[in-house]
C-alpha positions as CSV (number, residue, x, y, z in Angstrom):
1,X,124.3,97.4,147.7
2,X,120.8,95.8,147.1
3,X,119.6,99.5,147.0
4,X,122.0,100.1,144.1
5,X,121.1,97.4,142.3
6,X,117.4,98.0,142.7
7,X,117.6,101.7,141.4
8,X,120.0,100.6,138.7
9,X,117.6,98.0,137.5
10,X,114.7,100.4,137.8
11,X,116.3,103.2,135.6
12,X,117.6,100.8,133.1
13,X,114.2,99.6,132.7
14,X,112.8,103.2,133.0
15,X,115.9,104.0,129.9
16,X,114.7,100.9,127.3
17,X,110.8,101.8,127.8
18,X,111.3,104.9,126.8
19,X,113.8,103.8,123.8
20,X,111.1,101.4,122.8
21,X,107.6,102.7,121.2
22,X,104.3,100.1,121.5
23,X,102.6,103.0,118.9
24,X,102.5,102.0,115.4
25,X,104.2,104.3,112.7
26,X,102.2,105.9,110.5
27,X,103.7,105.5,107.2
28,X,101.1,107.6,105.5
29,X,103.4,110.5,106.2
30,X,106.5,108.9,104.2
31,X,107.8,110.0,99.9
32,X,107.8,107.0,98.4
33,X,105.4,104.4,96.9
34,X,106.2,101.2,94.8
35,X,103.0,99.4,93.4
36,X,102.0,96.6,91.1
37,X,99.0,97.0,89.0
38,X,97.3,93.7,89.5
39,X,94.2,95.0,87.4
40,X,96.3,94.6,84.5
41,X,98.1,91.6,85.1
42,X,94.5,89.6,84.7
43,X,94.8,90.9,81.2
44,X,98.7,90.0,80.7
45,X,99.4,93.5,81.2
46,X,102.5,93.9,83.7
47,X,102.7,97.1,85.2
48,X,105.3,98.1,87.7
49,X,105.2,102.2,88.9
50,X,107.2,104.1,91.4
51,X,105.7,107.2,93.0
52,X,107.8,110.3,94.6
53,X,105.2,112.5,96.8
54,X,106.6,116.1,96.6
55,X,103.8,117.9,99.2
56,X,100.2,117.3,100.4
57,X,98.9,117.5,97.0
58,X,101.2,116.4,94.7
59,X,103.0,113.7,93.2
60,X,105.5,112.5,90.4
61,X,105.9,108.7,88.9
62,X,107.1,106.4,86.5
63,X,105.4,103.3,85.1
64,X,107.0,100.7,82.8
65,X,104.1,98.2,81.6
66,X,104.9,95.0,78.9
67,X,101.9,93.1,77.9
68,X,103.0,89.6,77.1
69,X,100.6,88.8,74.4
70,X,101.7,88.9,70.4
71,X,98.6,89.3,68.6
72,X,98.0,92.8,69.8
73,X,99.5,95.7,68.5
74,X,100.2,97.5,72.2
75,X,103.6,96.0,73.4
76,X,104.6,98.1,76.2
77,X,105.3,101.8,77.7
78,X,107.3,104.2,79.9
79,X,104.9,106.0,81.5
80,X,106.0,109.5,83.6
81,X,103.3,110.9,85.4
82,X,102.2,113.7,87.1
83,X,99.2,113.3,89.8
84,X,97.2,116.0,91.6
85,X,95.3,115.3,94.9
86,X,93.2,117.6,95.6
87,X,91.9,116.2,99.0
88,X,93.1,118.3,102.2
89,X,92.2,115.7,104.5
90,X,95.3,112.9,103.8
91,X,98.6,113.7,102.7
92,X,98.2,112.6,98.8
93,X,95.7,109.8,99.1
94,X,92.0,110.4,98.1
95,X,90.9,111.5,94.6
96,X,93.7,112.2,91.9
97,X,94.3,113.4,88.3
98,X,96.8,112.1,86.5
99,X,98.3,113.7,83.7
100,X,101.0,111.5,81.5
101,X,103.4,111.6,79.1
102,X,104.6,107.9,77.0
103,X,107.4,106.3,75.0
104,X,104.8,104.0,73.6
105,X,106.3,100.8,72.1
106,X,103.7,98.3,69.6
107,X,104.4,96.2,66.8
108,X,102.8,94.7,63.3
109,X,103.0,91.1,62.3
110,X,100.1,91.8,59.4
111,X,102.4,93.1,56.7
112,X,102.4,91.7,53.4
113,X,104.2,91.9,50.4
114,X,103.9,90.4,47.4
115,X,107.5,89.6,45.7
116,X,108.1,89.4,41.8
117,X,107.6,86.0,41.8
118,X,103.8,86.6,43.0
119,X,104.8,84.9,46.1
120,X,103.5,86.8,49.4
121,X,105.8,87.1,52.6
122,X,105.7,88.3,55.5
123,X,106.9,91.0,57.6
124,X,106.6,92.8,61.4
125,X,107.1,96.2,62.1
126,X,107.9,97.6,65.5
127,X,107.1,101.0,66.3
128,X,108.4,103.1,69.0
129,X,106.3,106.7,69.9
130,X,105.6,108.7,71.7
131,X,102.1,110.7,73.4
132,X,100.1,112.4,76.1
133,X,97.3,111.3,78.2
134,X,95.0,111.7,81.6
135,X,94.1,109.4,83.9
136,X,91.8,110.4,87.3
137,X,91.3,107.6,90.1
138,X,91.1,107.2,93.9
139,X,94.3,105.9,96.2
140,X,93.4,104.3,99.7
141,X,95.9,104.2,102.2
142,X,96.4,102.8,105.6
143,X,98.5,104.0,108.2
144,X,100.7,101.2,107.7
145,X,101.8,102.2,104.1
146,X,99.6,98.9,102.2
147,X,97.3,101.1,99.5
148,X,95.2,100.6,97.3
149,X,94.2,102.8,94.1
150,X,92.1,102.7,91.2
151,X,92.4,104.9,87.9
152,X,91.3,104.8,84.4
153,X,92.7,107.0,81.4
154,X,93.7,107.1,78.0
155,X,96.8,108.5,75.8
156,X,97.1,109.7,72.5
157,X,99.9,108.6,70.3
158,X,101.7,111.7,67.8
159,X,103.3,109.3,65.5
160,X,101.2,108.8,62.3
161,X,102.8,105.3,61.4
162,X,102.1,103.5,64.1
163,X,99.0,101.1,64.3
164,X,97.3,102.1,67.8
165,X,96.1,105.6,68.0
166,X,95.6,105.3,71.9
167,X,97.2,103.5,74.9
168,X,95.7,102.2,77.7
169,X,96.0,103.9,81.5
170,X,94.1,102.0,83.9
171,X,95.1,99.8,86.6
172,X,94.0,98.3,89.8
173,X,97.5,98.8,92.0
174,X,98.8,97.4,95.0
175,X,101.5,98.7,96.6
176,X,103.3,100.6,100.1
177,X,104.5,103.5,100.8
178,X,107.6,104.1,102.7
C-alpha cells in the first residue's frame, strides 16, 4: 500500500510538472497591440491606437487622437493606418512605414462679422475632413508584449475650407501586444 501511494504521488507530481511551464511566453508572436501615445499627451494630444498584425511584415490600425486645447485649430482625428515592416528578423517590430488615411476634425473661433448696426460678433466654425499621410518610425518589442515605438509623419487635408492644411502624425507610444 505504501508502494501505491508512493508511485501515485510520484506520477501526480510527474502529471502537474509537465502541465505547468517555468518558460516565459513569448508574446512577440501574438495579433494584437493596444498603445498610448505618451509623446503626445505632453502636448495635450491624447492618442489611443489599436494595431491588428496580419503577417511578418504587415500591419493594420486605428488611431483616435483629441487634443484638449481650444486655441488651436487641430481638434482631433480618426486615423486608419497601414504600416509595412520590412525587417525579417522580428515578426513586425523594427523599422516601419506608415501610410494613413484621416477624418480630420478642427475648428475656428476667429470669425467675425460685422452686423448692420456696425456692431462685430462672433462666430466658430467646426470643420470635419478628410486626407492622406505617411508616417515611418521604429517599434521595440520585448518578448513579453511591453513595446515601445517611435514615428513621425504628416497628412494633407483635401477640404479647401478648413483652416489647417496638415495634421500631425507623430507619437512616442506605449503599449502590449497580446
Amino acid at each position: 500500500m505504501k508502494h501505491l501511494l508512493f508511485a501515485i504521488f510520484i506520477l501526480t507530481t510527474s502529471f502537474l510538472q509537465a502541465q505547468r511551464s517555468d518558460e516565459p511566453v513569448d508574446r512577440r508572436e501574438n495579433d494584437n497591440e493596444v498603445k498610448f501615445n505618451a509623446g503626445g499627451a505632453v502636448f495635450e494630444l491624447f492618442e489611443l491606437s489599436y494595431e491588428r498584425i496580419l503577417n511578418e511584415d504587415m500591419g493594420v490600425g486605428c488611431s483616435l487622437s483629441y487634443f484638449s486645447e481650444e486655441t488651436v485649430y487641430y481638434q482631433g482625428a480618426v486615423l486608419p493606418f497601414f504600416r509595412f515592416y520590412p525587417s525579417e528578423k522580428r515578426r513586425a517590430a523594427g523599422l516601419f512605414f506608415e501610410a494613413n488615411s484621416g477624418i480630420v476634425f478642427s475648428q475656428n473661433d476667429e470669425i467675425f462679422f460685422i452686423d448692420e448696426g456696425g456692431a462685430q460678433t462672433e462666430e466658430g466654425e467646426n470643420f470635419v475632413s478628410f486626407g492622406f499621410g505617411v508616417a515611418i518610425g521604429g517599434k521595440f518589442i520585448s518578448k513579453t508584449g511591453l513595446f515601445g515605438e517611435i514615428y513621425a509623419g504628416l497628412g494633407r487635408e483635401f477640404v479647401d475650407d478648413s483652416f489647417i492644411e496638415a495634421y500631425p502624425r507623430v507619437g512616442l507610444n506605449f503599449g502590449y501586444r497580446f
